[in-house]
C-alpha positions as CSV (number, residue, x, y, z in Angstrom):
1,X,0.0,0.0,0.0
2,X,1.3,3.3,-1.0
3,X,0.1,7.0,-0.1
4,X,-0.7,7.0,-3.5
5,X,-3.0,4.6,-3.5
6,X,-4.8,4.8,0.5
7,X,-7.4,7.1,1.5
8,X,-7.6,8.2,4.6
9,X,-11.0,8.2,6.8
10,X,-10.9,10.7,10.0
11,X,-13.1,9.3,12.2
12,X,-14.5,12.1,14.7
13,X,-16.9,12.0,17.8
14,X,-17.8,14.8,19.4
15,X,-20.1,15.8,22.4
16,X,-20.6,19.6,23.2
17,X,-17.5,20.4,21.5
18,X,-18.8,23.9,20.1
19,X,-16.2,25.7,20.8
20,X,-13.6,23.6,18.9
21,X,-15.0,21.2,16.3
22,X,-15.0,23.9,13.7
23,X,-11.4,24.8,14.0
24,X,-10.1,21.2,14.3
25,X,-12.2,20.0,11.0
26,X,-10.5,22.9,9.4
27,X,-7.2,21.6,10.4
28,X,-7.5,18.4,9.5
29,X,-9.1,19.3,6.3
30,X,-5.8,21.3,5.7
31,X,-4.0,18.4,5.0
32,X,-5.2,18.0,1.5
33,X,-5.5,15.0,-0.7
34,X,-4.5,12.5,2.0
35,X,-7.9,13.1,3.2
36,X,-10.9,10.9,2.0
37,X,-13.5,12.2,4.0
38,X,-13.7,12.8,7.5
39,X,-17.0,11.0,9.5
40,X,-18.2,13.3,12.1
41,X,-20.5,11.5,14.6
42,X,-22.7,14.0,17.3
43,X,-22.9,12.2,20.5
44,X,-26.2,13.5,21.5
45,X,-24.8,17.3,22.0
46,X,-26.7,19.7,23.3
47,X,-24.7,23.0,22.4
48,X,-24.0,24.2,19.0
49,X,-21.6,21.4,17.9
50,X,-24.3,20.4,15.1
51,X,-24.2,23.6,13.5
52,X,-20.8,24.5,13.3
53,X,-20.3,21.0,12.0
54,X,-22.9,21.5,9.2
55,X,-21.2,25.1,8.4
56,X,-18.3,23.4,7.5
57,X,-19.8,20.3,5.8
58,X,-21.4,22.8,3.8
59,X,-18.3,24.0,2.1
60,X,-16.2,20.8,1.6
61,X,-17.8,17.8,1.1
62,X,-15.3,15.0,2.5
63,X,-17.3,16.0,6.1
64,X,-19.9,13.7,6.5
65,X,-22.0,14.2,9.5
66,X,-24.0,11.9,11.9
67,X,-26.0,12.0,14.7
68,X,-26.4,9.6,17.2
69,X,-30.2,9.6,19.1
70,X,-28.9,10.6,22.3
71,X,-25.8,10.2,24.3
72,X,-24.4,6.9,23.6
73,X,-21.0,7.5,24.6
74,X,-17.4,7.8,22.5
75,X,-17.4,3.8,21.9
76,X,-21.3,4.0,20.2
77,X,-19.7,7.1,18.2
78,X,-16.7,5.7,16.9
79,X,-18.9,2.4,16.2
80,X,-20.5,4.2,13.8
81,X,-17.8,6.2,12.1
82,X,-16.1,2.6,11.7
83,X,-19.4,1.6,9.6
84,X,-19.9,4.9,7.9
85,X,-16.4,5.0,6.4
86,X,-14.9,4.8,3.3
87,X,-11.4,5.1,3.3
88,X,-8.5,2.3,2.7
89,X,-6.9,3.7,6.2
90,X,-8.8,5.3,9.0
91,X,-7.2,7.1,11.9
92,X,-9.8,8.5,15.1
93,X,-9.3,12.4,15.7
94,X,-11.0,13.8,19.0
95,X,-13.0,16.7,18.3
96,X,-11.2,18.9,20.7
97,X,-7.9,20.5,20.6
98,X,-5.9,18.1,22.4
99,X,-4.4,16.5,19.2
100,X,-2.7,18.1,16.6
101,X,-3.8,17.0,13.0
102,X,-0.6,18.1,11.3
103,X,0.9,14.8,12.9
104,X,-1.4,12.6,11.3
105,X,0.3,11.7,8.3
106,X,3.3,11.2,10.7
107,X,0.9,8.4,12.1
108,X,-0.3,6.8,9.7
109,X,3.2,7.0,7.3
110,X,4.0,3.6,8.6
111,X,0.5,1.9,7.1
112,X,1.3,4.0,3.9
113,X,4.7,2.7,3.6
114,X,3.6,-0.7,4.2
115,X,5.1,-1.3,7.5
116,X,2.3,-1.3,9.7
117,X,-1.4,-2.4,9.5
118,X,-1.9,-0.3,13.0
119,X,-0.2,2.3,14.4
120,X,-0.8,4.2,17.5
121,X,0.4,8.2,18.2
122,X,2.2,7.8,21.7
123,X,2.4,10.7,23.9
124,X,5.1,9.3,25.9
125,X,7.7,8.6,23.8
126,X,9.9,11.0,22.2
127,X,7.7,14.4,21.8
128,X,7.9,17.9,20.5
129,X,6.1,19.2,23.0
130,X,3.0,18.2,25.9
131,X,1.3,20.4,27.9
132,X,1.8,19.6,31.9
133,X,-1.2,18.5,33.6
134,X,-2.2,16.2,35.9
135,X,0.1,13.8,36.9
136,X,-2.1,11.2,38.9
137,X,-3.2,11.0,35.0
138,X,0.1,9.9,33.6
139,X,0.1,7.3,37.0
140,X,-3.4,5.8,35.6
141,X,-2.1,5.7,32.0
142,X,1.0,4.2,32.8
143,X,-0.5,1.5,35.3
144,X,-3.0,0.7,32.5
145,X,-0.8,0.5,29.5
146,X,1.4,-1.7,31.6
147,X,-1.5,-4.1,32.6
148,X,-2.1,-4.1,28.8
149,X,1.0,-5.1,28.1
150,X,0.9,-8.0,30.3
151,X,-1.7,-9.7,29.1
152,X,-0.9,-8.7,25.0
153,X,3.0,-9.6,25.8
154,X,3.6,-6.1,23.3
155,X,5.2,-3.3,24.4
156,X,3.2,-0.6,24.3
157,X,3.7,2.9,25.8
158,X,0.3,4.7,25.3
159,X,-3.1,2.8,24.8
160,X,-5.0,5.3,26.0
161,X,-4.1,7.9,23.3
162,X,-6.8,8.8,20.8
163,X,-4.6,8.5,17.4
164,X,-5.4,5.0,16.7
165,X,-4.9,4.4,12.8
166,X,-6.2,0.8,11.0
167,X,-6.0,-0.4,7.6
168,X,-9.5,-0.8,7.6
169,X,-9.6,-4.6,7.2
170,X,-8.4,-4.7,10.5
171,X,-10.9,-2.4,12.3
172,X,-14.2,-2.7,10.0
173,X,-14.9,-6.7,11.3
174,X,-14.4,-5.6,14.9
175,X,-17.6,-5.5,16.8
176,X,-16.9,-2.6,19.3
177,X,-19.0,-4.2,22.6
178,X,-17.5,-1.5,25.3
179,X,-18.8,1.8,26.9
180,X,-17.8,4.9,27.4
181,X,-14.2,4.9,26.5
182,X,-13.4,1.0,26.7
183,X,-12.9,1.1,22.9
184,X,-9.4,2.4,23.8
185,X,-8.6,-0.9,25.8
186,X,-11.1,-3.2,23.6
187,X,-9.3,-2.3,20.6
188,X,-6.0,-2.6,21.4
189,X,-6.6,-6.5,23.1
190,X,-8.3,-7.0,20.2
191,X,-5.9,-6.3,17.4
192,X,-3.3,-8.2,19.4
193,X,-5.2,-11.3,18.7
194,X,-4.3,-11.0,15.2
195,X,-1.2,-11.5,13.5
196,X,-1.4,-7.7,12.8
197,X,1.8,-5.6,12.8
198,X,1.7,-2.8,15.6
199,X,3.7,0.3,15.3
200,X,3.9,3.5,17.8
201,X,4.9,7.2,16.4
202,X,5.9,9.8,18.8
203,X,3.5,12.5,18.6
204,X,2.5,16.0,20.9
205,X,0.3,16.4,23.2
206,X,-1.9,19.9,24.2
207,X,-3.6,18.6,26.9
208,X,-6.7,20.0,28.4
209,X,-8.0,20.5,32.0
210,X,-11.2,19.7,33.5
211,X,-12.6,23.7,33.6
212,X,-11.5,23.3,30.0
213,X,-14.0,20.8,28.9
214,X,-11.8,17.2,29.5
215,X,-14.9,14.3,30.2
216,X,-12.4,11.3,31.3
217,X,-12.6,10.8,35.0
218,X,-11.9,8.3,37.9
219,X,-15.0,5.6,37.1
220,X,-13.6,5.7,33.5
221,X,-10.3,4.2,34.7
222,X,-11.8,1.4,37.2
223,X,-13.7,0.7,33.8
224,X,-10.5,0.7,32.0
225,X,-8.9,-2.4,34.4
226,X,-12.1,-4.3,33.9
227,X,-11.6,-4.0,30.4
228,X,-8.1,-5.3,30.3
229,X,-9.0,-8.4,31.8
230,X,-12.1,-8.8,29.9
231,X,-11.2,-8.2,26.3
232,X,-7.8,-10.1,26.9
233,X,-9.0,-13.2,29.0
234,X,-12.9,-13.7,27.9
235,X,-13.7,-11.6,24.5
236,X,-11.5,-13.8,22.4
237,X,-13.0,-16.7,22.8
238,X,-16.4,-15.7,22.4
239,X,-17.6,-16.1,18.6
240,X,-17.7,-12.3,17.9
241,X,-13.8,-12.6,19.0
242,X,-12.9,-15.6,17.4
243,X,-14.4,-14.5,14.2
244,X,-13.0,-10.9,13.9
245,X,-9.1,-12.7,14.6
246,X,-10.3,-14.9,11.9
247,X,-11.3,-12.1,9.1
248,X,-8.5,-9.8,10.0
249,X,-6.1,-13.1,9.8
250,X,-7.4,-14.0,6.5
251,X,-8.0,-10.2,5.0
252,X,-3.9,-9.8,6.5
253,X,-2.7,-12.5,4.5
254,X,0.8,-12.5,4.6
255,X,3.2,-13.0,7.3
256,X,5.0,-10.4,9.0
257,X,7.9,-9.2,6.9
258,X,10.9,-7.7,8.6
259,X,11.1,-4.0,7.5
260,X,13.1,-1.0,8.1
261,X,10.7,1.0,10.6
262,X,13.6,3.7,11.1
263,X,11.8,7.0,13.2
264,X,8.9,4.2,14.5
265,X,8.3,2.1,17.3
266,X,7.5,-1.6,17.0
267,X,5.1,-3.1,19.0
């Protein structure tokens, strides 16, 4: 697969993100003819998120806009997106300004070059810059990436980060059962079922603070540990698990090649 012959699905959920969904679409837009289309799915917001979405939507139409029924949660949203896409690789953007969009094709270069049929933007490896916030939060991510690990036996530094790129043969059989935001830990269990090849790029991080409009909290990370065990020890072997690792296996194909992967972190 070359970048001249992928297209690239952003998949974005948003609830009451009013204040920034109109400036990130632009951004992300910005990045030209990488970009299929970018699937914007409204959580149930009850600000003017809709709006500003459609005012953009209404003057390029690669945004394609959803809306769920009523708050479903950023697993339901991204469920959604996954079956609304398109593209040949999709990557999720949040629809705050947390991530930068200029590092997406940083992201998803290894899948372009062939590398890679996942890749994940870490904020803890090597960065440019990260904004310093709470650091019971690194704790949580840490301990939960780690736990991850344990049970995936990869090496992982940030499964909690929200640039998660999949060729889409990889992500369009999987059958997103989590709340909330257990797709981050669902996922990535998941995808290290398969005989997929894993990659992590160092990427920025502008983080935001609670008064700022961040939703994660405290019940979100008991959720997460449930999770781990869950869709590592019990998904898998349930048919919706054993037949997604059998799709992705057969749509993969080929074994894992050895490959240069200079500037990127195997997994």
């Amino acid at each position: 697969m070359t970048s001249r012959d992928a297209c690239l699905s952003v998949l974005m959920p948003a609830y009451n993100e009013e204040k920034t969904i109109e400036n990130i679409l632009q951004r992300v837009l910005a990045l030209g003819p990488l970009v299929k289309e970018v699937v914007v799915v409204d959580d149930g917001s009850k600000d003017g998120t809709a709006a500003a979405v459609e005012r953009v939507a209404a003057t390029d139409p690669r945004v394609r806009f959803f809306r769920q029924p009523r708050n479903m949660g950023k697993t339901a949203a991204i469920k959604e997106a996954i079956a609304k896409s398109e593209g040949d690789v999709v990557i999720i953007q949040d629809a705050d300004l947390e991530y930068d969009p200029l590092e997406i094709p940083a992201v998803v270069a290894p899948i372009l070059e062939g590398h890679a049929d996942v890749a994940y933007g870490s904020r803890f490896l090597v960065r440019k810059a990260a904004r310093v916030l709470y650091f019971y939060h690194y704790l949580a991510n840490t301990f939960l990436t780690f736990l991850s690990n344990v049970l995936t036996n990869r090496n992982f530094t940030d499964i909690e980060t929200c640039y998660k790129a999949f060729r889409s043969g990889v992500v369009k059989p999987m059958a997103l059962s989590s709340r909330g935001f257990g797709m981050e830990v669902e996922m990535t269990a998941m995808v290290c079922k398969t005989n997929a090849r894993t990659y992590e790029v160092p990427i920025s991080y502008y983080g935001r603070s609670y008064e700022e409009g961040k939703k994660i909290g405290v019940r979100d990370g008991i959720m997460a540990i449930w999770y781990i065990f869950y869709f590592n020890l019990v998904a898998p072997r349930l048919g919706d698990g054993r037949r997604y690792v059998r799709e992705v296996n057969a749509f993969l194909k080929i074994p894992r090649n050895p490959t240069d992967g200079r500037g990127f972190h195997d997994t």
